[in-house]
C-alpha positions in Angstrom: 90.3 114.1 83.2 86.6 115.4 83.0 85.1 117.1 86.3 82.7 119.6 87.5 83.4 122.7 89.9 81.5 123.2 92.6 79.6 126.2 94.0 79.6 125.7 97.2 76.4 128.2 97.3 74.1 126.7 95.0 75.6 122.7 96.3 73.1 121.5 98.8 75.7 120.2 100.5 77.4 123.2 100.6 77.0 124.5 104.1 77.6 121.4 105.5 80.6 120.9 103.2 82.1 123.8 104.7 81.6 123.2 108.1 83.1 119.7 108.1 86.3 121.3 106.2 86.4 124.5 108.1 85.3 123.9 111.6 85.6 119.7 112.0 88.0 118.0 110.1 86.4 114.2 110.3 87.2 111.0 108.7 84.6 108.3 109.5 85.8 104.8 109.3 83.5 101.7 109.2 84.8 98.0 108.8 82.1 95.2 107.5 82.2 91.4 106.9 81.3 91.0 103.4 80.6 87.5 101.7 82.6 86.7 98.9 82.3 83.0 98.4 80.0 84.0 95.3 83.1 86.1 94.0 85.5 83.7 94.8 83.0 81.3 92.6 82.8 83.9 89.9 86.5 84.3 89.3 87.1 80.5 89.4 84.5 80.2 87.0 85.8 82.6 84.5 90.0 81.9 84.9 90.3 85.8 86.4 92.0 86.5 89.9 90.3 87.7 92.9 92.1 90.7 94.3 91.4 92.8 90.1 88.1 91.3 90.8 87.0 92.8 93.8 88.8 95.9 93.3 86.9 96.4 90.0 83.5 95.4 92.5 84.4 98.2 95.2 85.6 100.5 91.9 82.0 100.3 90.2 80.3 101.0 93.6 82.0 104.3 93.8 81.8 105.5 90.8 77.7 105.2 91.1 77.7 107.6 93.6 78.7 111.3 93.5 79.9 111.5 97.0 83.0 109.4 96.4 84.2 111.1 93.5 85.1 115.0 95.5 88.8 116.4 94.9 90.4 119.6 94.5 91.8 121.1 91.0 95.1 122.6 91.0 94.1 126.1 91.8 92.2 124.4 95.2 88.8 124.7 93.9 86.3 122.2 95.3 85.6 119.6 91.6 83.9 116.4 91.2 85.3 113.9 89.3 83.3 112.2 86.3 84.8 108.8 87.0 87.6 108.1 89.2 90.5 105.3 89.5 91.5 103.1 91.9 95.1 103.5 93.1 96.3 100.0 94.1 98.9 98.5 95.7 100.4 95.2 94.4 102.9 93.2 96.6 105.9 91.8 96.0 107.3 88.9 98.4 110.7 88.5 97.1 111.7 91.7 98.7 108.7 92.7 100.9 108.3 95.9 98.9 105.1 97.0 96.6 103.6 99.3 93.8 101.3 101.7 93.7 99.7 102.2 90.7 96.3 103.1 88.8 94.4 100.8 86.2 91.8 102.7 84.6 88.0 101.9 86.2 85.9 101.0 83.1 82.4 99.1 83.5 83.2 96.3 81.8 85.3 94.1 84.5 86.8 91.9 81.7 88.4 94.5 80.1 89.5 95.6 83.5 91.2 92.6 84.7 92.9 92.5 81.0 94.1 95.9 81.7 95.3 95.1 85.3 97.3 92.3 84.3 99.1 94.3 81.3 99.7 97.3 84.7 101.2 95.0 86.4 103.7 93.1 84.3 104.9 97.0 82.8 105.5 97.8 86.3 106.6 94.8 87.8 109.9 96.1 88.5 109.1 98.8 89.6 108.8 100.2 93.4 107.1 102.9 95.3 104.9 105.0 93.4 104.6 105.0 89.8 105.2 108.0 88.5 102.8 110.2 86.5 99.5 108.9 88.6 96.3 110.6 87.2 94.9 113.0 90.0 91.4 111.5 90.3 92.2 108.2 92.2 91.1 106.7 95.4 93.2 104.5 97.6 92.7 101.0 97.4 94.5 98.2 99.0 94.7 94.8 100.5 96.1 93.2 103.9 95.8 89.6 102.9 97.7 88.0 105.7 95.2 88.9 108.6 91.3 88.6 109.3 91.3 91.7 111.2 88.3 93.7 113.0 88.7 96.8 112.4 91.4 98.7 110.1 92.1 103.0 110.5 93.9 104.6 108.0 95.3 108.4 108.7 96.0 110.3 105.9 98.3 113.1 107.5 97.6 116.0 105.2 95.3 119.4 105.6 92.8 117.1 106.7 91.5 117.6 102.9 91.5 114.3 101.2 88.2 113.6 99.8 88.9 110.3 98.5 87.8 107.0 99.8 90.5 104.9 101.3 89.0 100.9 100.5 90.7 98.3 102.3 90.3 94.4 102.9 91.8 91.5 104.8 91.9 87.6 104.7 88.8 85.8 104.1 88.0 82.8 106.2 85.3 80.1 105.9 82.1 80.2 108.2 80.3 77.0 109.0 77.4 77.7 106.9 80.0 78.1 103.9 80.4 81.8 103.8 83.4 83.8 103.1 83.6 86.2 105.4 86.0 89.3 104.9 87.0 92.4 106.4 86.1 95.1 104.3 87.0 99.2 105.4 85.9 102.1 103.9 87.6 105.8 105.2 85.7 108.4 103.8 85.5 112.4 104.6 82.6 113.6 106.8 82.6 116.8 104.2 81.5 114.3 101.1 79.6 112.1 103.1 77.3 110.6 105.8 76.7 107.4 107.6 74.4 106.8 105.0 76.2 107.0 102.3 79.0 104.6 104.1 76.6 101.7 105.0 75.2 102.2 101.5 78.4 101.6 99.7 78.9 98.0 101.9 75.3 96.8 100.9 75.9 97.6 97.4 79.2 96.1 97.1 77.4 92.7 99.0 74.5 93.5 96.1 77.4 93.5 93.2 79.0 90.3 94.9 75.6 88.3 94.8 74.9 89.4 91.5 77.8 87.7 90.2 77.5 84.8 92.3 74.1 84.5 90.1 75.3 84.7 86.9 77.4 87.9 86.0 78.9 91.1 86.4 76.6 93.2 86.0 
């Protein structure tokens, strides 16, 4: 996987970077009703399924900005990520269990949903974590039985996990036809602002309308 070191030094960033990893471990957390009735259109339209859909939607908004795409190599230096994956979570009700596993991001969300259907039959018996996950992921997943207000995620490591954690509930129907639904980003105060996590909500509303107009792109 491609990425870029970076020197904390020269980063202008850096000093900020550092005090948020050093001195303030924070993890802000901001949940947002989206609308997705032009999604929900989209995908009816086009014979796809909604949950590859929107993670491929959330997926392309992340990788458009630098700030979601901060890990650590295996020697613990600070890298960014040329493109990184979404690490999913697929259900199964016969036994109340799931899988986690990673479908490639690429730009094209046909290809995607292709690939995310062929993921999911190969591990369909599977449980738990597939193994061999590539290491530039972020956490994506789905809580489709609740319309919730507000959804906090705790990653219990160092306090180092630079990676967004996306989450969404059940949609429900508003009376001037929207589809309104939960929608959580969790996102290191080291890699980003408040800025940069209200930006990532109107841009994923922006990639929703544009399909409701026409297309994916």
């Amino acid at each position: 996987m491609e990425y870029q070191k970076i020197n904390l030094s020269t980063w202008d960033r850096g000093e900020l970077f550092a005090f948020y990893i050093e001195k303030m471990r924070i993890v802000m957390s901001l949940t947002v009703d989206v609308n997705v009735a032009p999604l929900a259109a989209f995908v009816r339209q086009n014979g796809l399924k909604f949950y590859p859909a929107m993670i491929w939607t959330v997926s392309r908004v992340i990788n458009a900005h630098d700030e979601f795409k901060y890990g650590w190599d295996d020697s613990g230096s600070l890298i960014r990520w040329n493109q990184i994956w979404p690490s999913y979570a697929h259900f199964h009700p016969e036994d109340q269990a799931f899988t986690k596993m990673v479908t490639p991001y690429t730009d094209d969300l046909f290809a995607f949903h292709a690939q995310f259907l062929r993921d999911r039959e190969r591990c369909r018996d599977l449980r738990a974590i597939v193994p061999d996950q590539p290491p530039n992921f972020f956490d994506v997943s789905c809580l489709p039985w609740v319309h919730y207000r507000h959804f906090d995620l705790h990653v219990f490591d160092e306090g180092k996990f630079l990676a967004p954690v996306v989450t969404w509930g059940r949609f429900e129907k508003a009376e001037d036809g929207k589809l309104l639904m939960p929608l959580t980003m969790n996102i290191h105060h080291a890699v980003a602002d408040g800025f940069h996590l209200s930006r990532f909500f109107t841009e994923v509303q922006a990639q929703i309308n544009a399909m409701g107009a026409g297309g994916a792109q």
